[in-house]
C-alpha positions in Angstrom: 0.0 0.0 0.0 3.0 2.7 0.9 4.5 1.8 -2.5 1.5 2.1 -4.2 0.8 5.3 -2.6 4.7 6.6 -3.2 4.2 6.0 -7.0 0.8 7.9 -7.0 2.8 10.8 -4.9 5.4 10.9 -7.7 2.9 10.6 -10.4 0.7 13.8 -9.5 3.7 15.8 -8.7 4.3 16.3 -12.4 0.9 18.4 -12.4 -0.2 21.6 -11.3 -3.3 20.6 -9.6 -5.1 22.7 -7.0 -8.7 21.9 -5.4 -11.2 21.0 -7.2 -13.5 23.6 -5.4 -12.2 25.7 -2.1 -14.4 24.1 0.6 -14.8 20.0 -1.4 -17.6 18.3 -1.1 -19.1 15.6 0.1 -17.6 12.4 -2.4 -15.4 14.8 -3.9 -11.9 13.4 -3.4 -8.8 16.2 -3.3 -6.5 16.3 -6.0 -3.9 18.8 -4.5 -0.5 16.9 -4.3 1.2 19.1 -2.1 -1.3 18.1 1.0 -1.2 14.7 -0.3 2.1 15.0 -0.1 2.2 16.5 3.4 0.1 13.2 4.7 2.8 10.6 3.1 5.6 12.1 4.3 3.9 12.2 8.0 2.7 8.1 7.3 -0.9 9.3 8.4 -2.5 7.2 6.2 -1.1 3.9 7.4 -0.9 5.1 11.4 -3.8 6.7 11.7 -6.8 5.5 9.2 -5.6 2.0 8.3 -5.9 0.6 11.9 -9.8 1.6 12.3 -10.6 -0.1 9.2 -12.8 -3.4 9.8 -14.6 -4.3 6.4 -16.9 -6.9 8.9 -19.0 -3.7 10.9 -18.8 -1.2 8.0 -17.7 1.4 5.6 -14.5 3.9 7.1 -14.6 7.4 5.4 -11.9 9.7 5.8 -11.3 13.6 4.9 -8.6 15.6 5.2 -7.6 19.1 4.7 -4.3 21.1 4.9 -3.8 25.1 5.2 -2.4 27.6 2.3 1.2 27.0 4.0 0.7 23.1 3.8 2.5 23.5 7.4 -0.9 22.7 9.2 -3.5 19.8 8.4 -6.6 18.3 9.6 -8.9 15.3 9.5 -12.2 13.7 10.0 -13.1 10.5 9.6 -17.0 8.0 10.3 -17.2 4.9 10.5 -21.0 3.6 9.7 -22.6 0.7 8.1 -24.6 3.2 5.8 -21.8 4.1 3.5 -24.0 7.8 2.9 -24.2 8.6 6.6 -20.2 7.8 6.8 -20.0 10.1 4.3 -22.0 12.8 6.1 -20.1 12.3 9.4 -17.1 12.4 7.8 -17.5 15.7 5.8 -19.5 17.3 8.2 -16.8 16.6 10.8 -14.1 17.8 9.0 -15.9 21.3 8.4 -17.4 21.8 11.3 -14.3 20.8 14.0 -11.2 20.8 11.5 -11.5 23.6 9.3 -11.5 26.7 11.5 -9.3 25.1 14.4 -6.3 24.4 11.9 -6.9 27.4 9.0 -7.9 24.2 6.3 -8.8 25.4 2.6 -11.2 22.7 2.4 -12.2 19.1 3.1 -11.7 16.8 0.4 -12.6 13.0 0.4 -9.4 11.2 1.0 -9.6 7.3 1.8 -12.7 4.8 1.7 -11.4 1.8 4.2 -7.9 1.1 2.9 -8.0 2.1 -1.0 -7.4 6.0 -1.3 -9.2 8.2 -3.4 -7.5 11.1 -3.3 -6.6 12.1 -7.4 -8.9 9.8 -8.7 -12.4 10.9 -10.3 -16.2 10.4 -9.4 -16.0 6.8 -11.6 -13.3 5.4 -9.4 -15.0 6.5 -6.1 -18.3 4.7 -7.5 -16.5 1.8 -8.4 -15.1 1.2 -5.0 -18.3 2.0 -3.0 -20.1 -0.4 -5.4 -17.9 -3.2 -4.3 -18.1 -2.4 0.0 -22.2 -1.7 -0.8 -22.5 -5.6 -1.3 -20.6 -6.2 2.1 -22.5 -3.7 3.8 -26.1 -5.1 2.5 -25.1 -8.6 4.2 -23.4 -6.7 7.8 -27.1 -4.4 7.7 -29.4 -7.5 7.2 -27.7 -9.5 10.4 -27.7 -6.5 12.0 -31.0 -5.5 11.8 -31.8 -9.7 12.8 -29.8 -8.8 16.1 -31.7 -5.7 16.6 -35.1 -7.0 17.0 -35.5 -7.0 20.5 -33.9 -2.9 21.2 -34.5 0.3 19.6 -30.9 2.0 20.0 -27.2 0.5 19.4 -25.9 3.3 21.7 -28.6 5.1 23.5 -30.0 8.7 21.5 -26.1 8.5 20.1 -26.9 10.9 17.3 -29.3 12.8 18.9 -28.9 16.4 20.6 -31.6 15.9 23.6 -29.8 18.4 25.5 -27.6 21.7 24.5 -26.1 24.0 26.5 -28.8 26.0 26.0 -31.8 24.2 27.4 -33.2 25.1 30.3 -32.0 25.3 33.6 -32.8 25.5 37.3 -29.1 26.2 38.2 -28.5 29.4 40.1 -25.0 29.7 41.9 -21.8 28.2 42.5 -19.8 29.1 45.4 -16.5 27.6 46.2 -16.7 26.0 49.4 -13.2 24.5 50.5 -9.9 22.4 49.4 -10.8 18.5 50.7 -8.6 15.1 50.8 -10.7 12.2 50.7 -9.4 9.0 51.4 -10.6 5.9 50.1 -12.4 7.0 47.3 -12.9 4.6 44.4 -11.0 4.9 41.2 -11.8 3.5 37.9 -9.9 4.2 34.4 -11.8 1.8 32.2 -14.8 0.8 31.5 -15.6 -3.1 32.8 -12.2 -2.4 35.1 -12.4 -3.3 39.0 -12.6 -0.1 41.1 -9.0 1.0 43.2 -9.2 3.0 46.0 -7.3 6.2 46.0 -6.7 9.6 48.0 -8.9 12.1 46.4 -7.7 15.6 46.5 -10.0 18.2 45.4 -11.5 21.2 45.1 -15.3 21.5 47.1 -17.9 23.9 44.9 -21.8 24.0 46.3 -24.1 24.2 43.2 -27.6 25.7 44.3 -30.7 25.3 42.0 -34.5 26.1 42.1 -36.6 24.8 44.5 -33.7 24.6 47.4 -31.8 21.4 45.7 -28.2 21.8 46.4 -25.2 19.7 45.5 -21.5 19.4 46.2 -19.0 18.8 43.2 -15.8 17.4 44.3 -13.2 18.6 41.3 -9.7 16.3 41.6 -7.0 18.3 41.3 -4.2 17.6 39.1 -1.2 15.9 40.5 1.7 18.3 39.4 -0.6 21.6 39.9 -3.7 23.4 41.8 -5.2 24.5 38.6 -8.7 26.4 40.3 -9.6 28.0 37.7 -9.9 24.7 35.5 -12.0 23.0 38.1 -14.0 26.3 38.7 -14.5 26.2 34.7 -15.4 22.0 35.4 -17.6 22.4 38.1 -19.7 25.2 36.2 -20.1 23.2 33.7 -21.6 19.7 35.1 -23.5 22.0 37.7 -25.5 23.8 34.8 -26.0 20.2 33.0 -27.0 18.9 36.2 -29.9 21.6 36.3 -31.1 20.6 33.1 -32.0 17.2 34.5 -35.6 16.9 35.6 -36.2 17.6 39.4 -37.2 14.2 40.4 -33.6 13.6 39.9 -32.2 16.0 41.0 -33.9 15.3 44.3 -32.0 12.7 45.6 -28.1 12.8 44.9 -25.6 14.9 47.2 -22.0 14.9 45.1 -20.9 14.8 41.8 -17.0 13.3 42.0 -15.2 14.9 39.0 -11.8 12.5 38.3 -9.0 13.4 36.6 -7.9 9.4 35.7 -7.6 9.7 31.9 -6.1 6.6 30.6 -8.0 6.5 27.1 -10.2 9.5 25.5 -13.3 8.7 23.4 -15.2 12.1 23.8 -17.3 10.3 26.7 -15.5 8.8 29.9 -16.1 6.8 32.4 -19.5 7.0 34.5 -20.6 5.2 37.7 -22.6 4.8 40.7 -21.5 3.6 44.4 -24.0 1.1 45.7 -26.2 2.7 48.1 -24.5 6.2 48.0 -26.6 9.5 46.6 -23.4 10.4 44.5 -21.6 10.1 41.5 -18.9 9.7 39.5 -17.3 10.9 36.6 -13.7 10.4 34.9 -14.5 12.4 31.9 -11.5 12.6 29.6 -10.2 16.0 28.4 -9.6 17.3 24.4 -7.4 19.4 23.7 -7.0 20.8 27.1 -10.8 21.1 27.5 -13.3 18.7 28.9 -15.0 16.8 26.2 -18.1 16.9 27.6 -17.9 20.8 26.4 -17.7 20.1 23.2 -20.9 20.7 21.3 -21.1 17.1 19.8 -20.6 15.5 23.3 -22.7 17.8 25.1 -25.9 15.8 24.8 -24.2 12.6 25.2 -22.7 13.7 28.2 -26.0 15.5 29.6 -27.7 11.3 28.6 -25.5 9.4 30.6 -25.5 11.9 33.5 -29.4 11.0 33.7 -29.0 7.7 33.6 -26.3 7.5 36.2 -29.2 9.7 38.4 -31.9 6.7 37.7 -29.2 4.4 39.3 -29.4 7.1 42.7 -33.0 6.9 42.7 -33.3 2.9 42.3 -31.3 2.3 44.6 -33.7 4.2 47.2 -36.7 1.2 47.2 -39.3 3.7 49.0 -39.2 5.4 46.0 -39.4 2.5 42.8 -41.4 -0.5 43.4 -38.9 -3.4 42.2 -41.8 -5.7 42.2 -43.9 -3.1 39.6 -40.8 -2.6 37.9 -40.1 -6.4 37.1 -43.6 -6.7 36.4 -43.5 -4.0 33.7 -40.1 -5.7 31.9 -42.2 -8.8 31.8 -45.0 -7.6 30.3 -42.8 -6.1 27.8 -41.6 -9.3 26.4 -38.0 -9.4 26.2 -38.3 -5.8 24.4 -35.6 -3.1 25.2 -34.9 0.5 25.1 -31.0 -0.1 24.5 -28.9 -2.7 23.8 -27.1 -2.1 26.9 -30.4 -2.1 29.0 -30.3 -6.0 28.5 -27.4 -6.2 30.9 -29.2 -6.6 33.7 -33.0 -5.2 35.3 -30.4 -2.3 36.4 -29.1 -0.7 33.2 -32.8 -1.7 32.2 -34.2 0.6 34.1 -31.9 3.8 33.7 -31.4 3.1 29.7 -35.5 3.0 29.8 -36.1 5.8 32.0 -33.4 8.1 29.9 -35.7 6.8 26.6 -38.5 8.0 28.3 -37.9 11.4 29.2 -36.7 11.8 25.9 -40.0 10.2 24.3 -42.4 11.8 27.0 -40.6 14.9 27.0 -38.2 15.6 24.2 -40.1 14.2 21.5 -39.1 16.9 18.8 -35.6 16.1 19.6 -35.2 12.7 18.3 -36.4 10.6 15.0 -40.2 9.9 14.6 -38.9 6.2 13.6 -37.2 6.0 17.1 -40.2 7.3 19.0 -42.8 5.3 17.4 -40.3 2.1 17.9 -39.9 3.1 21.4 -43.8 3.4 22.1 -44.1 -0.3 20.6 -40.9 -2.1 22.7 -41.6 -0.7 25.8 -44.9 0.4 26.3 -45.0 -1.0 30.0 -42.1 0.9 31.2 -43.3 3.9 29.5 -46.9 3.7 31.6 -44.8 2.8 35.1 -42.9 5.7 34.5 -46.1 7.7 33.6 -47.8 6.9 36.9 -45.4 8.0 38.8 -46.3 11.5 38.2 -42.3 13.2 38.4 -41.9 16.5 38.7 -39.8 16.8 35.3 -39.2 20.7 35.6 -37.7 22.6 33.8 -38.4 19.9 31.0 
């Protein structure tokens, strides 16, 4: 593949070829050999892209960009089993988080799995795709076999339920003191046995609507008391946590904030301590900020944090009936919310309770197709849930 790629380096340098339009396109591969050149010489292309390819699950799109001094590059790439919506991720991505941070003149298609397209025309592109849409017609029929008994893969993945900019009942944060907690539970990865550790922090009090207060416990780094970083942290999940309904907000005290970043997939690592009204978060960081800043892992973020809250609230019996609730999954019929809700009656009930504040009460936010299959797997849990009567302000 490198000497295949050398000898189209060589070949395209002999022309003066700039974009084929300023900003690409979606399909549109690049034909500029300087930034092609730019990505040999670095071995992108076989570091970066050719790992994440896996012909089995589905089609791996990649675009790339470089700026007017070919000093500074960027790149996006999707991974889907709908070759168009890898497309779509993949340009989109590019444009939208590539573009302005590194000065790029454009996003141009580079790579479908491991052939690259870059310098060839619409006919090869076609060509190629035509061969991975048979593949992809046989991954999508098993698939959607498997599927049968959920709605969601990854629970409202690719839906923006929540923005920063949805309503709040947060109010004030006040720093309240520096705190060394010892014997506080560390985990770096998910399915990994929890350590204990000494837990340094900093101690904010969040104060909402309707006298619900927390405490936000922000671990400081080990080679520096950054406050103004955990100030900047604690504002953040304290504002996200006043977009959560009240009847979950009710119960919980803390909010842990870890600084334990072993890997970094835009999400972290979420959990609840048996029996404690607290939880925890080792949320990794981008680019010095947290991730779950970012606009495309806000929602995401703002999900899980729910769910982790239905774990508080299960866990308080005077509040769910587990005999109701087990009689509601039953009645359902082996039906799910999530794929992960069939872990156990647990993960059941938070994925289902998550999928039903968004179908209840953020209906405009996700797909019709998902909200009507919602409504037909789990009709039970949505009328538990329903006769509860929450108080789901400021929903």
């Amino acid at each position: 593949m490198k000497k295949l790629l050398g000898i189209l380096v060589l070949g395209l340098l002999w022309c003066n070829v700039g974009f084929a339009s300023e900003a690409g396109g979606i399909r549109e591969p690049g034909n500029n050999t300087k930034c092609l050149y730019v990505f040999e010489k670095e071995n992108i292309f076989k570091k970066e892209f050719l790992p994440n390819v896996n012909k089995k699950k589905g089609a791996f799109i990649t675009y790339i960009g470089c700026n007017k001094y070919y000093d500074n590059w960027g790149w996006w790439n999707s991974f889907n089993s709908d070759i168009d919506v890898a497309h779509q991720k993949a340009y989109q991505g590019c444009v939208d988080q590539q573009m302005k941070k590194h000065n790029l003149t454009g996003c141009h298609l580079f790579s479908i799995d491991d052939v690259i397209v870059w310098g060839k025309d619409a006919d090869f592109v076609t060509e190629v795709e035509s061969k991975i849409e048979k593949k992809l017609t046989k991954i999508n029929s098993k698939k959607k076999k498997a599927s049968g008994s959920f709605v969601y893969e990854f629970l409202l993945w690719d839906d923006k339920v929540f923005t920063k900019k949805s309503p709040t009942t947060f109010k004030k944060l006040t720093f309240n003191k520096e705190e060394n907690i010892s014997k506080v539970m560390k985990k770096v990865q998910r399915g990994s046995s929890k350590k204990k550790k000494n837990f340094k922090s900093f101690s904010f009090i969040a104060e909402y609507e309707n006298n619900i207060t927390i405490e936000l416990l922000i671990e400081q780094d080990k080679d520096k008391k950054d406050f103004e970083k955990a100030e900047q942290e604690a504002l953040l999940f304290a504002i996200m946590y006043g977009q959560m309904p009240n009847f979950l907000k009710t119960y919980n005290r803390k909010i842990y904030v870890h600084n334990d970043v072993e890997f970094d997939d835009g999400l972290g690592i979420w959990w609840v301590m048996y029996q404690k009204k607290e939880f925890h978060i080792n949320a990794p960081k981008i680019n010095k900020k947290q991730a779950c800043a970012k606009i495309i892992r806000y929602s995401n973020c703002a999900v899980v944090m729910a769910h982790e809250l239905a774990h508080v609230i299960q866990q308080l019996t005077g509040v769910i009936s587990p005999s109701k609730w087990k009689k509601a999954i039953k009645l359902d019929k082996k039906k799910y919310c999530s794929k992960y809700a069939k872990k156990n009656s647990k993960e059941d009930f938070a994925e289902s309770i998550t999928c039903w504040i968004a179908a209840r009460h953020k209906s405009d936010k996700i797909k019709k197709s998902d909200l009507a299959k919602i409504n037909e797997f789990i009709p039970n849990r949505l009328k538990f849930f329903d006769e509860m009567n929450f108080n789901m302000y400021p929903l």
